[in-house]
C-alpha positions in Angstrom: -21.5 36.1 40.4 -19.3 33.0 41.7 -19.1 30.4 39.7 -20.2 26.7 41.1 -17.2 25.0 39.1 -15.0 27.0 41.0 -16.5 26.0 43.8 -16.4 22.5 42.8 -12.5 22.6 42.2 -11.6 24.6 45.6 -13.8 21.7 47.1 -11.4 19.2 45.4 -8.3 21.5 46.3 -9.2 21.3 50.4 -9.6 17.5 50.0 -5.9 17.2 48.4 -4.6 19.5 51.2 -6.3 17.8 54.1 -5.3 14.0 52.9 -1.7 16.0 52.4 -1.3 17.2 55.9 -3.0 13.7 57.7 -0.2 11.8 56.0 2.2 14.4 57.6 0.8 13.8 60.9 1.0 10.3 60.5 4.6 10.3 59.3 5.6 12.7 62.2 3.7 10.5 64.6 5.2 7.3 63.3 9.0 8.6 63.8 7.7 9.8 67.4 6.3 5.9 68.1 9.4 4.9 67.2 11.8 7.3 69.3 9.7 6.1 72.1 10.3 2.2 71.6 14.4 3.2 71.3 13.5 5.5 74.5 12.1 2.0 75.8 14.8 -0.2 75.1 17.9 2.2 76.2 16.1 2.7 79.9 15.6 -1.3 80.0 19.5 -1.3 79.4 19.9 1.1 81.8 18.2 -0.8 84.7 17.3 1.2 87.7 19.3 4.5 86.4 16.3 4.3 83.0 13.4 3.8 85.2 12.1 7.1 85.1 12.9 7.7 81.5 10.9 4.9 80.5 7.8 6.3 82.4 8.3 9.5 79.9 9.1 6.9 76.7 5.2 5.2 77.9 3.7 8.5 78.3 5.3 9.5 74.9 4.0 6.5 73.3 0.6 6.6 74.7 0.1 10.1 73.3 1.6 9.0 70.0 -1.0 6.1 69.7 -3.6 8.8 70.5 -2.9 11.0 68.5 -2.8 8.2 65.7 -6.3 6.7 66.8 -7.3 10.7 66.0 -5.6 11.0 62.8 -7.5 7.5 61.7 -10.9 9.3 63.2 -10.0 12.2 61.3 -9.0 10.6 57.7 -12.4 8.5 57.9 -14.8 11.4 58.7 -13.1 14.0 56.8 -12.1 11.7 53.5 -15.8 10.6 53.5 -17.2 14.5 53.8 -15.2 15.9 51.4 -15.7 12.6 48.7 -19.4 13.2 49.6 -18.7 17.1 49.0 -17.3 16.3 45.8 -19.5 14.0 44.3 -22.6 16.5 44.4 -20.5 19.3 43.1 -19.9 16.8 40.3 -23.6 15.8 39.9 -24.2 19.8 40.0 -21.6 20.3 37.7 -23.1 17.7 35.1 -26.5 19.4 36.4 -25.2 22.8 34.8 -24.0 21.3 32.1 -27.4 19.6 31.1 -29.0 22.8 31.5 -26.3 25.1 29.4 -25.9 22.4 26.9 -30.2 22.5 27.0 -30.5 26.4 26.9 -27.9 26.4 24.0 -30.2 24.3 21.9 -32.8 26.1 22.3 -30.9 29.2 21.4 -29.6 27.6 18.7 -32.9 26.9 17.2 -34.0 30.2 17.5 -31.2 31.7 15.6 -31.9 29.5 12.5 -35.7 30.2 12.9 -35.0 34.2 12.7 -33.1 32.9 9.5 -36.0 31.1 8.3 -38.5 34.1 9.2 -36.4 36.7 7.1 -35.6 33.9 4.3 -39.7 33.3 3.9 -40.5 36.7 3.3 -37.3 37.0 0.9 -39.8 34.0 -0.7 -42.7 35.6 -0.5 -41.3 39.1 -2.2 -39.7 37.2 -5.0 -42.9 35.7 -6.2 -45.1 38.8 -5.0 -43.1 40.9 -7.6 -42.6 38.7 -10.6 -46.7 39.8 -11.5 -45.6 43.4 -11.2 -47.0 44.9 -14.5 -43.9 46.5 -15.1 -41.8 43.0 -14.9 -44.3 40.9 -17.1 -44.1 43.6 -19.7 -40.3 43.9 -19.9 -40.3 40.2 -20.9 -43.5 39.8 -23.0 -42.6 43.6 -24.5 -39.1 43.0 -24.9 -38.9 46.7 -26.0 -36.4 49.3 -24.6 -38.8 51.7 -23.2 -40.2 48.3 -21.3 -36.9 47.3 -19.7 -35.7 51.2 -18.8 -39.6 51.6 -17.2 -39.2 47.8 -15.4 -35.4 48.9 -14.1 -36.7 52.1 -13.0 -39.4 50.6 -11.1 -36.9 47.6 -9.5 -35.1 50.9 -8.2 -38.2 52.0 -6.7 -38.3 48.7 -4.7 -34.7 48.4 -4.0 -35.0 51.9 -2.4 -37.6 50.4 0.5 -36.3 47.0 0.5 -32.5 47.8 1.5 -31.7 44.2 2.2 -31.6 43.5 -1.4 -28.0 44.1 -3.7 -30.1 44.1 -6.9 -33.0 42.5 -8.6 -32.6 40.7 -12.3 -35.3 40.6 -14.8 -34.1 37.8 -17.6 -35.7 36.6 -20.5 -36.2 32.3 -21.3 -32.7 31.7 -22.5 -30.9 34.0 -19.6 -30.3 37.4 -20.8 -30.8 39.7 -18.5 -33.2 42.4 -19.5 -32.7 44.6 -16.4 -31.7 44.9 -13.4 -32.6 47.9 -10.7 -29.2 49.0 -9.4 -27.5 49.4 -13.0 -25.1 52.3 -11.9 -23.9 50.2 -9.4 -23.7 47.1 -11.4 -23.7 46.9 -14.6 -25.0 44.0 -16.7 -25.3 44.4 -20.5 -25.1 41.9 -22.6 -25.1 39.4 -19.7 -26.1 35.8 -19.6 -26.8 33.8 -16.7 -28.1 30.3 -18.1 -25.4 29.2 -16.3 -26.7 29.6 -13.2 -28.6 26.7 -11.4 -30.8 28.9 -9.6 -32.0 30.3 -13.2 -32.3 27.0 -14.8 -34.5 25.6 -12.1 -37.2 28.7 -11.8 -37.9 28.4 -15.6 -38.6 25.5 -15.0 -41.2 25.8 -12.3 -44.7 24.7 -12.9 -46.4 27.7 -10.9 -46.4 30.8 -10.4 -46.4 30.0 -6.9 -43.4 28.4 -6.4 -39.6 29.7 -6.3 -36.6 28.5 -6.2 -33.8 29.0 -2.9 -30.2 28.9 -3.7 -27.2 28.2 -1.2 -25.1 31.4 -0.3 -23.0 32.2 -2.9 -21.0 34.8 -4.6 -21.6 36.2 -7.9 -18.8 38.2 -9.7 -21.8 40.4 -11.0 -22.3 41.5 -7.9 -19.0 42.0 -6.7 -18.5 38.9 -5.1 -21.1 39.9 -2.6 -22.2 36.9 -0.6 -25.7 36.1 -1.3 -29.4 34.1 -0.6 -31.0 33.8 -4.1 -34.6 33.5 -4.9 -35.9 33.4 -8.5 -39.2 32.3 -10.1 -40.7 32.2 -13.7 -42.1 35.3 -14.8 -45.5 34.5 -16.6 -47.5 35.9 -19.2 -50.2 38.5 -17.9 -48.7 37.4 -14.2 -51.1 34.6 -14.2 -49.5 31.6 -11.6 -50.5 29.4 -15.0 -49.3 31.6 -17.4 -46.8 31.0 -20.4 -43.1 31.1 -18.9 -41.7 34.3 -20.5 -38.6 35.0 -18.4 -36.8 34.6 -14.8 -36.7 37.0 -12.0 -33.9 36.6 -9.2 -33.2 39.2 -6.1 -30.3 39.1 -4.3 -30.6 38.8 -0.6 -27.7 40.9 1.5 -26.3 37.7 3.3 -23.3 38.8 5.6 -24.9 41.5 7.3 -27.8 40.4 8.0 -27.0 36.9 9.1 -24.2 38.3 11.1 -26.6 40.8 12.9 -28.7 37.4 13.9 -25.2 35.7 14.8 -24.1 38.4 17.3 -27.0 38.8 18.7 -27.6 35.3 20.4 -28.7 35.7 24.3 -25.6 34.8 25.9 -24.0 36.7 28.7 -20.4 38.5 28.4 -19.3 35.4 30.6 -20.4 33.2 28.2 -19.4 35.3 25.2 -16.0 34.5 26.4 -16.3 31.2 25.5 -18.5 30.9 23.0 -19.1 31.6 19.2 -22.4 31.1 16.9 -22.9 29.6 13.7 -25.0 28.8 10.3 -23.8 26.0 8.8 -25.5 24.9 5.8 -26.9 21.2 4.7 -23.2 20.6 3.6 -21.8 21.7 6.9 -20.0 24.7 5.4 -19.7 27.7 7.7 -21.9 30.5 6.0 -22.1 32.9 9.0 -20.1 33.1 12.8 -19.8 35.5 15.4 -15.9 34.4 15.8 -14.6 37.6 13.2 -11.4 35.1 12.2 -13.5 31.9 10.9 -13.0 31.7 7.7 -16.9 31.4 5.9 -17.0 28.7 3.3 -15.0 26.2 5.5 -16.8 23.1 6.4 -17.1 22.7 10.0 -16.8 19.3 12.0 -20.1 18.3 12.6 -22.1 15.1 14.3 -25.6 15.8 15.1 -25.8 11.6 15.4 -28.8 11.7 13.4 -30.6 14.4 15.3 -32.3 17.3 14.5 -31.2 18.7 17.2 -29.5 18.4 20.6 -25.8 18.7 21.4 -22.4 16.5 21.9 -19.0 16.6 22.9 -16.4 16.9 20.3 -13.6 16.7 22.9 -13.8 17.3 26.8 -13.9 21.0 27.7 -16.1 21.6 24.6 -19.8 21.6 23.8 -21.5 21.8 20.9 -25.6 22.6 20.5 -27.3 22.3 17.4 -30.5 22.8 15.9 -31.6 22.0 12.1 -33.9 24.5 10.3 -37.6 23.6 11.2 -38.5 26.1 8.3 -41.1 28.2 8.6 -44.4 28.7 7.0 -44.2 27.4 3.2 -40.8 28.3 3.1 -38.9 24.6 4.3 -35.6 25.4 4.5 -32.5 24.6 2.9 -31.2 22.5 5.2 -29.4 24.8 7.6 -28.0 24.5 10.7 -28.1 27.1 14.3 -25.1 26.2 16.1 -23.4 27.2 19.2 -20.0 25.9 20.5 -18.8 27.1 23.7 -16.1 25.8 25.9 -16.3 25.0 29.6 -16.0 27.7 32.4 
């Protein structure tokens, strides 16, 4: 498919070459005006013997003065064609612009909405099992049989719900009781009241509510990246029930946001050029399609107060944003759908 900025710049290319090879004609034509006026002036010395070589010297300066009244002709026409010529290619090239720059947005927001749709289930599965039977009674229990029957039955989930690394059943102070994929990590004797994410679900007032942590990475988990969701576990799984523990589950970030990064609707031409992000609300690249960013490195980024649109960071380069317009009740953390792509 051709490309109109090429067309634009072999537009500008035939309007340097044509002013290029007027001025040639003019400079040619000017020596030739004035070999004629010498032609002129050596027949007048010559008298009677010059007369018929100042007939040819006339003629040759008539055609010059022609051909210089065509040049001028030429140079007017022509310079104002091609300076109309170029000045729509460079409305149609700020035209395309507009459009890509539009179409990016909009692609841009739907990336971080396909985040948000995944994240609110990860919400709505975090508060769904913490009233499983077999979670309330490992921490209102607190027997072994009850933790080896609630880790066996995280297992069970884990097995359906593969976008999970593990699930963590703690009690009030942040020991955790069990966990679902304990041959693959182990955590006896573990404490997380460290952990923000903890602190904040015991906290919560419902058993409706949750908590959403940044991605991070846990050393428990082998330094997996990871979303974290966590809410209170509550006596008899009642949303009002006494606060007897904390469950978190561990959403498998990288793949699955990189999945959602590589597939953005741009063409191979545009891939070219191009390279999709999540940034989150401290600007931090959490996922790209570009396999050599570096994720955790804060990205330079102006949305000028927006929650969406796109600027110019530099000329050549464009960058389209969109912030997280949550979905559901799950708001968002935030985060950012970005696409920078550089000019054609």
């Amino acid at each position: 498919m051709t490309n109109p900025r090429e067309i634009v710049e072999l537009s500008y290319a035939i309007r340097k070459m044509a002013e290029a090879k007027i001025d040639d004609i003019n400079d040619i034509n000017r020596e030739t005006t004035i070999l004629a006026l010498n032609a002129l002036i050596e027949a007048a010395r010559a008298g009677e013997a010059g007369r018929g070589f100042a007939v040819v010297a006339n003629q040759v300066k008539q055609v010059s003065t022609t051909i210089g009244d065509i040049t001028q002709s030429l140079n007017r026409e022509l310079a104002g064609s091609l300076s109309h010529l170029t000045a729509l290619g460079d409305v149609m090239i700020n035209q395309i612009q507009a459009h890509d720059s539009h179409r990016c947005t909009d692609l841009a927001l739907n990336m971080i909405d396909i985040i948000d749709r995944n994240l609110y289930e990860r919400s709505c599965d975090v508060r769904w099992w913490a009233t499983d039977a077999a979670v309330v009674n490992c921490t209102s229990e607190a027997s072994s049989e009850a933790r080896e029957y609630a880790a066996q039955r995280l297992g069970v989930i884990l097995d359906s719900y593969t976008v999970y690394l593990d699930i963590w059943i703690t009690d009030t102070q942040g020991n955790v009781l069990a966990n679902g994929r304990s041959d693959r990590y182990s955590l006896r004797q573990q404490n997380i009241s460290h952990l923000s994410v903890f602190r904040d679900a015991i906290k919560l007032r419902s058993g409706a509510d949750y908590v959403a942590a940044d991605i991070t990475t846990l050393p428990q988990l082998r330094g997996a990246a990871v979303a974290t969701y966590a809410t209170a576990i509550r006596e008899h799984g009642e949303n009002n029930g006494r606060v007897t523990g904390a469950l978190l589950i561990f959403f498998d970030w990288a793949p699955q946001a990189q999945a959602v990064v590589n597939s953005v609707r741009l063409s191979k031409e545009e891939w070219s050029r191009s390279r999709c992000m999540i940034l989150d609300s401290q600007y931090r690249v959490i996922a790209s399609s570009d396999p050599l960013a570096k994720i955790g490195d804060r990205y330079p980024f102006n949305t000028g107060g927006k929650l969406s649109g796109s600027w110019q960071p530099e000329p050549g380069r464009n960058v389209s944003f969109a912030l997280t317009p949550g979905y559901e009740s799950y708001k968002g953390l935030g985060w950012y759908g970005v696409i920078e792509q550089r000019q054609g």
